[in-house]
C-alpha positions as CSV (number, residue, x, y, z in Angstrom):
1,X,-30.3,41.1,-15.4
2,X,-27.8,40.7,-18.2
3,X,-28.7,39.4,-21.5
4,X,-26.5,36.0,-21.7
5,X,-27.2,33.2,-24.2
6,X,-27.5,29.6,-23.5
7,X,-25.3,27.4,-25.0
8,X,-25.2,23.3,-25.1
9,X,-22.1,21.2,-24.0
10,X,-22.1,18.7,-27.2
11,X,-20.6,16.1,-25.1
12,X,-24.2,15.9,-23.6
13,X,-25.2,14.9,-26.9
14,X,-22.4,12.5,-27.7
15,X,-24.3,9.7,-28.6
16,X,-26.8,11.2,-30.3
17,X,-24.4,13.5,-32.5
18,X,-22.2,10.7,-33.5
19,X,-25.5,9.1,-35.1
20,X,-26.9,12.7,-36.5
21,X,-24.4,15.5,-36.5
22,X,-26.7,17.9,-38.6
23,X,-29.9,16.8,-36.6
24,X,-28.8,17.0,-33.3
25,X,-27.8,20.7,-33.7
26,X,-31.0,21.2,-35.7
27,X,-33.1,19.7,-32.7
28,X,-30.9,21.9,-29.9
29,X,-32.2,25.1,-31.9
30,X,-35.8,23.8,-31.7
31,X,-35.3,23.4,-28.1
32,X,-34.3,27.4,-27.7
33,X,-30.8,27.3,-27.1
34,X,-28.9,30.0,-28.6
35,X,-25.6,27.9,-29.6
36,X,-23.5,25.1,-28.9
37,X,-20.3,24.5,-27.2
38,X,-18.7,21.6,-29.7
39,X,-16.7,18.8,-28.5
40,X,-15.5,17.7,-32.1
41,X,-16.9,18.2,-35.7
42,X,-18.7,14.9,-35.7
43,X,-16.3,14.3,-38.9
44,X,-17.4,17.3,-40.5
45,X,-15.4,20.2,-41.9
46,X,-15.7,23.6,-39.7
47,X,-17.3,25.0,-43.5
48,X,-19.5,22.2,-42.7
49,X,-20.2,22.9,-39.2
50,X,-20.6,26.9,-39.8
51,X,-23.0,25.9,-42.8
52,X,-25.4,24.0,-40.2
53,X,-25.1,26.5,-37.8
54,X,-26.1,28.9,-40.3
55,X,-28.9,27.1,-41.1
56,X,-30.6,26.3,-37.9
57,X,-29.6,29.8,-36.4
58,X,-27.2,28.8,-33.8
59,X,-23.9,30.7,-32.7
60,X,-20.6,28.8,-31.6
61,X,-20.0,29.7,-28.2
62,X,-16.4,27.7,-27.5
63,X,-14.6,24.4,-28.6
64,X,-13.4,21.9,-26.0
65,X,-10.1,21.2,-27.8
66,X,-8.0,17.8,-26.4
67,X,-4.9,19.3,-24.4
68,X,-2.5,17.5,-27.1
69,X,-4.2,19.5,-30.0
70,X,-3.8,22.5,-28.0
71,X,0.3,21.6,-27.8
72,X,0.9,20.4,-31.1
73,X,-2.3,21.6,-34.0
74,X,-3.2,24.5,-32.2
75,X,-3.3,26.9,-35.5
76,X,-5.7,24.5,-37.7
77,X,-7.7,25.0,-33.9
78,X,-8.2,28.6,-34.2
79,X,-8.0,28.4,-38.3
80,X,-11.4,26.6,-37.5
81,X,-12.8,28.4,-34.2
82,X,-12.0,31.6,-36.6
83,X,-14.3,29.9,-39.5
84,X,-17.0,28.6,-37.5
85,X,-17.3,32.2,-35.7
86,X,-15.9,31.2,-31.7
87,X,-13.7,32.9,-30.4
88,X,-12.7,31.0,-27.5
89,X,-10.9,27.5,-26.8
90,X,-11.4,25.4,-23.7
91,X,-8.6,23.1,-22.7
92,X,-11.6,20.7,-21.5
93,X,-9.6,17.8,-19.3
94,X,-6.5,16.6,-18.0
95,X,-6.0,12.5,-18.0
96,X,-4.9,10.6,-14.6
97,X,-1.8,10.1,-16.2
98,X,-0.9,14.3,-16.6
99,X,-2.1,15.3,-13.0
100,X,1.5,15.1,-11.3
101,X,3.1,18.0,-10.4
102,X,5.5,17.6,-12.9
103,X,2.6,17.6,-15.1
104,X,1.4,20.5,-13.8
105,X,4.4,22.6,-14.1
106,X,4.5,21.6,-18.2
107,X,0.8,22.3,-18.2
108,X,2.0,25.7,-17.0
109,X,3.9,26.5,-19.9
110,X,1.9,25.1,-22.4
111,X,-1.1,27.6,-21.4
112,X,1.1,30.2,-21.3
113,X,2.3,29.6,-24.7
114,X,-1.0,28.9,-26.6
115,X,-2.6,32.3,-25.0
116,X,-0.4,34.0,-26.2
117,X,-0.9,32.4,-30.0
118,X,-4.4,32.7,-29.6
119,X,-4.8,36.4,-28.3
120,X,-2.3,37.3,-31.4
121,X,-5.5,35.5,-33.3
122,X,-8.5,37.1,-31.5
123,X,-9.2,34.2,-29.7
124,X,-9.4,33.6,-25.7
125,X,-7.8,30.2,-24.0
126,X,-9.7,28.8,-21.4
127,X,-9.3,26.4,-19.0
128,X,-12.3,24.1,-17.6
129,X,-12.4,22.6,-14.3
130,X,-13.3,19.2,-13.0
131,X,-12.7,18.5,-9.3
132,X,-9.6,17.2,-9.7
133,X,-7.8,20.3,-9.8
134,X,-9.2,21.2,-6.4
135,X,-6.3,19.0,-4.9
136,X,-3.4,20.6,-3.7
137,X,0.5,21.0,-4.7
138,X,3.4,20.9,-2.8
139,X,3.3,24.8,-2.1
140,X,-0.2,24.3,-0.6
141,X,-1.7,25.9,-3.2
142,X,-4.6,24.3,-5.3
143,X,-4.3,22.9,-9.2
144,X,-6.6,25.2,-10.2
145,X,-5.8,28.4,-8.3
146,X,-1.9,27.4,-9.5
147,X,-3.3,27.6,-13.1
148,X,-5.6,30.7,-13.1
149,X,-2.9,32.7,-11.1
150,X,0.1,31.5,-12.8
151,X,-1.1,31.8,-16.8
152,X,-3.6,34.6,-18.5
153,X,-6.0,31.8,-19.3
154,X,-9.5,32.8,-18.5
155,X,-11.9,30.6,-16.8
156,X,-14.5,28.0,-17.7
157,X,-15.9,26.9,-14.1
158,X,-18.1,24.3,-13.9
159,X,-20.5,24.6,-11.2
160,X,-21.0,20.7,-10.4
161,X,-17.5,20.1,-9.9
162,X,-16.7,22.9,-8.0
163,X,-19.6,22.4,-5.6
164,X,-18.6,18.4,-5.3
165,X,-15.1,19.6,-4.4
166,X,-16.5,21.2,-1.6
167,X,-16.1,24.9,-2.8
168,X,-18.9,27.8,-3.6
169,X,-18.8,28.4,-7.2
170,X,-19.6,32.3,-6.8
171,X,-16.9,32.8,-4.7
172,X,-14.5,31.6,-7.7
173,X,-16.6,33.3,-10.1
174,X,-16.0,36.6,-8.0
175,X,-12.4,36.2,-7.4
176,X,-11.8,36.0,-11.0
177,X,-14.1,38.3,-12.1
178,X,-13.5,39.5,-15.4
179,X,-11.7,36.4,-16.4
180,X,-14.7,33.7,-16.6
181,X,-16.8,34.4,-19.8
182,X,-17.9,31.1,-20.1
183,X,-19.6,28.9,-16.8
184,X,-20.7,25.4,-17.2
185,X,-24.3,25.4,-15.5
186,X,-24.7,21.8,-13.6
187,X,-27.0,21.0,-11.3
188,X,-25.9,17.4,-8.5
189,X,-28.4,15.6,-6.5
190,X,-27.4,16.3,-2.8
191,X,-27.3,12.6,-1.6
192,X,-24.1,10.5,-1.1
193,X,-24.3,10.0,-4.8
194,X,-23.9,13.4,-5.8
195,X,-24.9,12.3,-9.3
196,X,-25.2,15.2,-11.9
197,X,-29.1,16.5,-12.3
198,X,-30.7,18.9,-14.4
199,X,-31.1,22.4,-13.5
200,X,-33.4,23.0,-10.7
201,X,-33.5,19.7,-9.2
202,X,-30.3,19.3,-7.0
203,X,-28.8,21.4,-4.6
204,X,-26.2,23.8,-6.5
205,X,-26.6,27.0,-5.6
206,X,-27.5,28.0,-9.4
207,X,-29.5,31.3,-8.3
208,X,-26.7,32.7,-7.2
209,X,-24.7,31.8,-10.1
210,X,-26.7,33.8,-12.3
211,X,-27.3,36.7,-10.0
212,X,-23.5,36.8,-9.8
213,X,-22.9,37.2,-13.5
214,X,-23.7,40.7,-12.9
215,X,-20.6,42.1,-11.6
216,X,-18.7,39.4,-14.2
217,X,-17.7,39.3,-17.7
218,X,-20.0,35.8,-18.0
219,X,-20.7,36.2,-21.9
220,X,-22.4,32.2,-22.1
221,X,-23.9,30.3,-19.8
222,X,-23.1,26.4,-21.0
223,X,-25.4,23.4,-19.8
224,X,-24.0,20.5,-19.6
225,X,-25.0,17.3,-17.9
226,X,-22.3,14.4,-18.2
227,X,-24.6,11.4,-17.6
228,X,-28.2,11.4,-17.1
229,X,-30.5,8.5,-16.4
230,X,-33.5,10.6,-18.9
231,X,-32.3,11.0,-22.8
232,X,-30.1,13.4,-23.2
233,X,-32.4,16.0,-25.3
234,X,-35.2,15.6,-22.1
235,X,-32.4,16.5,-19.7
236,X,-31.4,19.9,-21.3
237,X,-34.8,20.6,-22.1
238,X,-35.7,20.5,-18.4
239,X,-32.6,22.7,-17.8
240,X,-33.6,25.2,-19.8
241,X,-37.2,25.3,-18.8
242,X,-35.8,26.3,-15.4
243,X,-33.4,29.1,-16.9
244,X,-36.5,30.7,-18.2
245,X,-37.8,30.7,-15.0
246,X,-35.1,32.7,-14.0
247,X,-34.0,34.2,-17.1
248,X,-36.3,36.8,-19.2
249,X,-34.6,36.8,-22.2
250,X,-34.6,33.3,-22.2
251,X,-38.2,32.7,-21.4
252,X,-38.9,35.2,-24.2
253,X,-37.8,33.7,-27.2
C-alpha cells in the first residue's frame, strides 16, 4: 500500500487552537500525525507558523483559504503557503448566499483564474466539497461535477459529505483520478442523524477509500471531524488509532 501521511483539519481544533496556537500543533505531533491542514494562522505570521512546525516536526499539507481571499489576496496566499512549505490551496466553502447559479457561473471563473496564478507559482487549487454541491443546475448536471469538469482545479473530497449526499466516494475518487491529492477522511453514524463519527465507528465505506488510493494521485489523507460530542484531541486520536490498523506506515511510527 502507498505510503500517504496523515494530516489534521485545524478546524477540528478550532477551539482549542484559538486558546493555544503553538500547543495544539505541538500536541497533534504527539498524537502521530504527520502535518496539519491550517484553517488560519491563529494570528500568527506564516514565519511564525513554519517556525512551530519546524519545531514539533510537522509538514503543511494545504490551507483552506476563504473563497474572498482566493478572489482578491490571493498572492500574500501563496507568498505564505510558499513560506510555510504547502503547496496546495483549498477553496474550503461556499456561503448560502453564493450557491445560485449565477453564483456558480462567477465561481467558474474565479477557479479558473486563480489556477492559473497558482500553477505559475508551484502551487495546486483545490476545491473541497460539502454536500451542497451535489444539487443540480439547470443543465442537469451537478455543482460539483460542473466545477471539477469545467475548471483545472483538483479535488479535495470529503468522504462524509459525499456519502450523506447519497454518492460512493470511490467512485468520485476514481473518476477523477489523478486530480484528488488531498481526501478529507470522515466517518457518519448510519442513523437518521447521520452525525459525523470518528474513523471506524460509522458506516463510510473508509476501506475502500484507502484501498482506492492506489490507482490515485492521493498524496494526504486529511481527518477531519466537524463536531464531536468527545474533545476534539480524543476524537482524532481514535481516528488515527484505526488508520494504523489499516495503515503500516502509520502504525509504525
Amino acid at each position: 500500500m502507498k505510503t500517504i501521511p496523515v494530516a489534521v483539519q485545524l478546524f477540528t481544533l478550532r477551539e482549542e487552537s484559538e486558546k493555544d496556537f503553538a500547543g495544539t500543533l505541538k500536541k497533534v505531533a504527539e498524537l502521530g500525525y504527520d502535518g496539519v491542514e491550517f484553517a488560519g494562522f491563529g494570528g500568527l505570521s506564516a514565519q511564525e507558523v513554519k517556525a512551530l512546525l519546524d519545531e514539533y516536526g510537522l509538514k503543511a499539507a494545504s490551507s483552506h483559504i476563504p473563497l474572498d481571499d482566493i478572489k482578491n489576496n490571493l498572492n500574500q496566499v501563496i507568498e505564505e503557503q510558499k513560506v510555510i512549505g504547502s503547496r496546495y490551496v483549498v477553496c474550503p466553502y461556499l456561503f448560502p448566499e453564493q450557491r445560485s447559479e449565477a453564483d456558480y457561473q462567477e465561481l467558474l471563473l474565479t477557479l479558473k483564474e486563480a489556477e492559473e496564478v497558482c500553477q505559475k507559482e508551484g502551487i495546486t487549487l483545490c476545491y473541497h466539497n460539502h454536500d451542497f454541491e451535489l444539487e443540480k443546475l439547470a443543465d442537469g448536471r451537478t455543482a460539483l461535477h460542473t466545477i471539477l469538469d469545467e475548471t483545472n482545479a483538483a479535488a479535495e473530497f470529503d468522504i462524509y459529505w459525499l456519502t450523506k449526499a447519497g454518492e460512493q466516494p470511490v467512485d468520485w475518487i476514481k473518476r477523477y483520478a489523478g486530480r484528488t491529492p488531498l481526501i478529507h477522511l470522515k466517518d457518519m453514524t448510519m442513523d437518521d442523524e447521520q452525525f459525523f463519527a470518528e474513523l471506524g465507528t460509522g458506516g463510510v465505506n473508509i476501506e475502500a477509500v484507502l484501498e482506492a488510493a492506489e490507482q490515485t494521485n492521493v498524496e494526504w489523507w486529511v481527518v477531519e471531524q466537524d463536531v464531536s460530542r468527545r474533545t476534539p484531541f480524543e476524537s482524532i486520536e481514535i481516528s488515527l488509532n484505526y488508520l494504523k490498523t489499516k495503515l503500516p506506515h502509520v502504525a509504525a511510527k
